[in-house]
C-alpha positions in Angstrom: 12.6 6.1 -8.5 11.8 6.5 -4.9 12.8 4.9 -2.1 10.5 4.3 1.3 11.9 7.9 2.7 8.5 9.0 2.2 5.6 7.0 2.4 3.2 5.9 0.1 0.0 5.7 1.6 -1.5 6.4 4.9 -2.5 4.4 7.9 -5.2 3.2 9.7 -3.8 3.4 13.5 -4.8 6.0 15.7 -1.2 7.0 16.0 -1.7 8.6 12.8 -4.7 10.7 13.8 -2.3 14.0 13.5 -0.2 13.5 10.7 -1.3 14.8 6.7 0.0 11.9 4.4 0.5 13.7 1.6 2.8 12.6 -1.6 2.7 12.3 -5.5 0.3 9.1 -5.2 1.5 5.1 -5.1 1.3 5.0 -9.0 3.5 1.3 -8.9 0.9 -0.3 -7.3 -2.1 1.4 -9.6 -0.5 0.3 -12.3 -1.0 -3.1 -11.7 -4.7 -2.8 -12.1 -4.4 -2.8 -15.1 -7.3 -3.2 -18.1 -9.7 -4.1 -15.1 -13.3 -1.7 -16.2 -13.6 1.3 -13.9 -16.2 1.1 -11.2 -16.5 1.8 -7.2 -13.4 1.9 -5.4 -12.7 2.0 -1.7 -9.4 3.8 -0.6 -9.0 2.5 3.0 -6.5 4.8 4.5 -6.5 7.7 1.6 -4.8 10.1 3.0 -5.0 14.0 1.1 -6.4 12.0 -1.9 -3.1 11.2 -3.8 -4.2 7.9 -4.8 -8.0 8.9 -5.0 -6.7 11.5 -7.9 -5.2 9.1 -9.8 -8.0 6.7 -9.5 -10.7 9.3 -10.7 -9.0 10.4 -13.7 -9.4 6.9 -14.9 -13.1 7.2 -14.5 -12.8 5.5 -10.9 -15.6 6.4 -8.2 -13.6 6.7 -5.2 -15.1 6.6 -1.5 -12.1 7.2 1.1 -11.3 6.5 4.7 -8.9 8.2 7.0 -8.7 8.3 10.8 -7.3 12.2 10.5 -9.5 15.4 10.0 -7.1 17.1 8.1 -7.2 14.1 5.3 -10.7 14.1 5.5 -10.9 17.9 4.2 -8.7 17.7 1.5 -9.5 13.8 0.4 -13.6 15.2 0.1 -12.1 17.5 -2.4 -11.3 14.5 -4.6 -13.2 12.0 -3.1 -16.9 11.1 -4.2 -17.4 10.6 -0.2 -14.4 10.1 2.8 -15.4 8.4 5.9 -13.7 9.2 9.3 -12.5 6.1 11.1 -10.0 4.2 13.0 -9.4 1.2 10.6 -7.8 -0.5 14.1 -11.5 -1.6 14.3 -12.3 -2.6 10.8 -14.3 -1.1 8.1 -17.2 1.1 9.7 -20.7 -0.5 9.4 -21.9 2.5 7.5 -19.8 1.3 4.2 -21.8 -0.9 1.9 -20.7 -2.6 -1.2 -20.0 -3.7 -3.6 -16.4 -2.0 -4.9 -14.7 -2.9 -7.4 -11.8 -2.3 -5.9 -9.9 -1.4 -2.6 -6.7 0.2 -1.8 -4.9 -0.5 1.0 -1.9 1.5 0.2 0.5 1.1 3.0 -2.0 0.5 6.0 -1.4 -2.9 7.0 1.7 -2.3 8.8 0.1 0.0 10.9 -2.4 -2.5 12.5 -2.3 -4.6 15.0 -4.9 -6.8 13.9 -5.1 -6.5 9.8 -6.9 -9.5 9.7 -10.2 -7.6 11.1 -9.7 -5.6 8.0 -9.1 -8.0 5.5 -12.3 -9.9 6.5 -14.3 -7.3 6.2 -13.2 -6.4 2.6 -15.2 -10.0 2.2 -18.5 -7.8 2.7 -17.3 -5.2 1.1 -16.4 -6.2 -2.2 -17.9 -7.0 -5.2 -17.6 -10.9 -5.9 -15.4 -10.1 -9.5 -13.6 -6.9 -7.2 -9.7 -6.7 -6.6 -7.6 -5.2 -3.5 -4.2 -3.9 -4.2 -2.2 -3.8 -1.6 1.4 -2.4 -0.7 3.7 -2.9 2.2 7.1 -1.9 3.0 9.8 -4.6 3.1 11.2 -4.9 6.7 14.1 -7.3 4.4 14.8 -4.6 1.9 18.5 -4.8 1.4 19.1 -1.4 3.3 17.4 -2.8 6.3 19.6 -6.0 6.4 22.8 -3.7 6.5 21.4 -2.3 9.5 20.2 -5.5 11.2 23.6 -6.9 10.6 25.3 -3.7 12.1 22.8 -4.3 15.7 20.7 -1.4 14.2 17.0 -1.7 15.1 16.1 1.7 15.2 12.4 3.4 14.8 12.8 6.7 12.4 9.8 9.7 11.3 9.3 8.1 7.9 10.5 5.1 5.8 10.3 1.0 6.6 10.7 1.7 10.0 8.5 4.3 10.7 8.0 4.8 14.5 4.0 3.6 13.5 4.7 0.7 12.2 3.6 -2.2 14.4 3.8 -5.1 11.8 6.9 -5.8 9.5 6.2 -7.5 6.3 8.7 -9.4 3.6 7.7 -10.8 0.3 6.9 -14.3 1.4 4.3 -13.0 4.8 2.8 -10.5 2.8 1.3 -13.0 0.7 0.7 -15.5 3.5 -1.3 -12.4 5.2 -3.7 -12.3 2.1 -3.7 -15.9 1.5 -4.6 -16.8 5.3 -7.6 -14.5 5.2 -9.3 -15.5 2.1 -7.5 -13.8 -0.5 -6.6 -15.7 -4.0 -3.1 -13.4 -4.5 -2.7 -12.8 -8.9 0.4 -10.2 -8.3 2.7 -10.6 -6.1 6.1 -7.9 -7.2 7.7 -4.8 -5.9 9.4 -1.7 -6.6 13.1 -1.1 -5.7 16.0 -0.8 -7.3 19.5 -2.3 -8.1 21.9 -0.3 -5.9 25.6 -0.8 -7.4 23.6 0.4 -10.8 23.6 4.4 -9.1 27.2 4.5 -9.1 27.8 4.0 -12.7 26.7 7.0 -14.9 24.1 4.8 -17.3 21.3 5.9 -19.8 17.7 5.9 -17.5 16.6 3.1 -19.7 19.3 0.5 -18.6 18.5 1.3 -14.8 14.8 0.8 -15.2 16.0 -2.7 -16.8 18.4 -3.1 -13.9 16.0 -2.5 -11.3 13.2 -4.3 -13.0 15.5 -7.6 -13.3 17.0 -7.3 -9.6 13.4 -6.9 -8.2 11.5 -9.6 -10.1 14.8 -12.5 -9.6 15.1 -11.1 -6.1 12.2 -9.7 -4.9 13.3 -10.1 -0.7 16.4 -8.4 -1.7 15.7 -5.6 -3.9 12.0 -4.6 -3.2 11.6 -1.7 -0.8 7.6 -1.8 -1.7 6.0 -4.6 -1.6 3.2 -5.0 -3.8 -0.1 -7.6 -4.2 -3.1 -7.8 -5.8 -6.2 -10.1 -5.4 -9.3 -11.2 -5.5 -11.4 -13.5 -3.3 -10.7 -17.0 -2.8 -12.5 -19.8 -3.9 
C-alpha cells in the first residue's frame, strides 16, 4: 500500500504551475464510487490524466482542469476536454454542467480559499451528482511523532508538501464539506497498521490489519483522507 511519499492528485495553486503530477492514479478514493451509472465527470486538478484513465475505462466522460501546461498536453490525451486554470479562483466560467461527478483528488490543501471551489461545484453539478474528495492527514500517526519531537518541517512531497497551505484531519475534512453545502455519505481513509510491517504475515492479514486500524481509528491510522458527497438538502 502507499504511503503520502508521493502524491495522489494535483493542485490547484499557482505554486504548482511547473510541476507534472504524475502517478498510478488515486484508485482508493475511485473505488468508493462505487455502482453509481457512468456519466460526465469533472476532474478539478487532473494532473497527467491518472485518475481521468481510470475514470474512462469505466465508460466515464471526463473534462479536466489543471493550472500547468505540461498536464494539459498529456491530460487532452485522455481527457474528453482539459481546461487551463488556477482553481485559486474557482471553477472558470466557461465550465457548464451538469457532472455526474467531480474529483477533487488532493487539491484542497493547496488553496487558500477552498470554499470558492466547493461553491461552485453547486453550479456545476448535476442535482443526483457526487464529489469525491481526498486529503492528506496533517494527524496521520507519522506526523504526530514529528510534532511531538518539535518537527514542523515543509518537505518536496508527502503531508507536508512545501504547497500545502491548508492541513486537514478526519474530523475538518468533513466540517469543510459540510459547511459549504455538502451532505458527506463516506467519510474513510487509507493507511495502514504500522507494528503489522515488522512481523512477516500473509498480504491478506495486513489488508485486514490496516482496514480494521483505519476504520476504528481513522485520525490515527489514515494518511489519505477520503469523502464522498452529494449536495445538501
Amino acid at each position: 500500500m502507499r504511503e503520502l511519499d508521493e502524491t495522489i492528485g494535483v493542485a490547484g495553486h499557482s505554486d504548482c504551475a511547473n510541476r507534472i503530477y504524475e502517478n498510478s492514479d488515486n484508485l482508493a478514493l475511485l473505488e468508493l464510487i462505487g455502482s453509481k451509472p457512468a456519466g460526465r465527470a469533472l476532474d478539478c486538478g487532473c494532473g497527467a490524466g491518472d485518475n481521468a484513465r481510470i475514470l474512462s475505462t469505466r465508460g466515464w466522460q471526463v473534462d479536466g482542469i489543471t493550472i500547468s501546461r505540461d498536464e494539459e498536453h498529456k491530460a487532452s490525451q485522455i481527457c474528453r476536454t482539459v481546461l487551463i486554470a488556477d482553481l485559486e479562483a474557482g471553477i472558470p466560467t466557461a465550465v457548464s454542467g451538469a457532472y455526474d461527478l467531480v474529483v477533487l483528488s488532493h487539491v484542497l490543501e493547496h488553496l487558500r480559499n477552498p470554499s470558492r471551489i466547493l461553491k461552485d461545484i453547486h453550479r456545476v453539478m448535476a442535482p443526483d451528482g457526487i464529489i469525491a474528495v481526498a486529503l492528506p492527514n496533517v494527524l496521520n500517526w507519522r506526523s504526530r511523532v514529528r510534532f511531538l519531537l518539535g518537527r514542523f518541517e515543509y518537505k518536496e512531497r508527502g503531508i507536508m508538501d512545501n504547497t500545502h497551505l491548508r492541513f486537514y484531519t478526519f474530523a475538518s475534512g468533513r466540517r469543510l464539506l459540510e459547511s459549504n453545502g455538502f451532505m458527506v455519505s463516506t467519510a474513510t481513509v487509507e493507511g495502514i497498521f504500522p507494528l503489522a510491517r515488522k512481523i512477516r504475515l500473509p498480504s491478506r492479514i495486513l489488508e485486514r490489519l490496516d482496514r480494521f486500524a483505519g476504520s476504528y481509528w481513522p485520525g490515527l491510522f489514515g494518511w489519505q483522507l477520503l469523502y464522498i458527497a452529494s449536495l445538501g438538502g
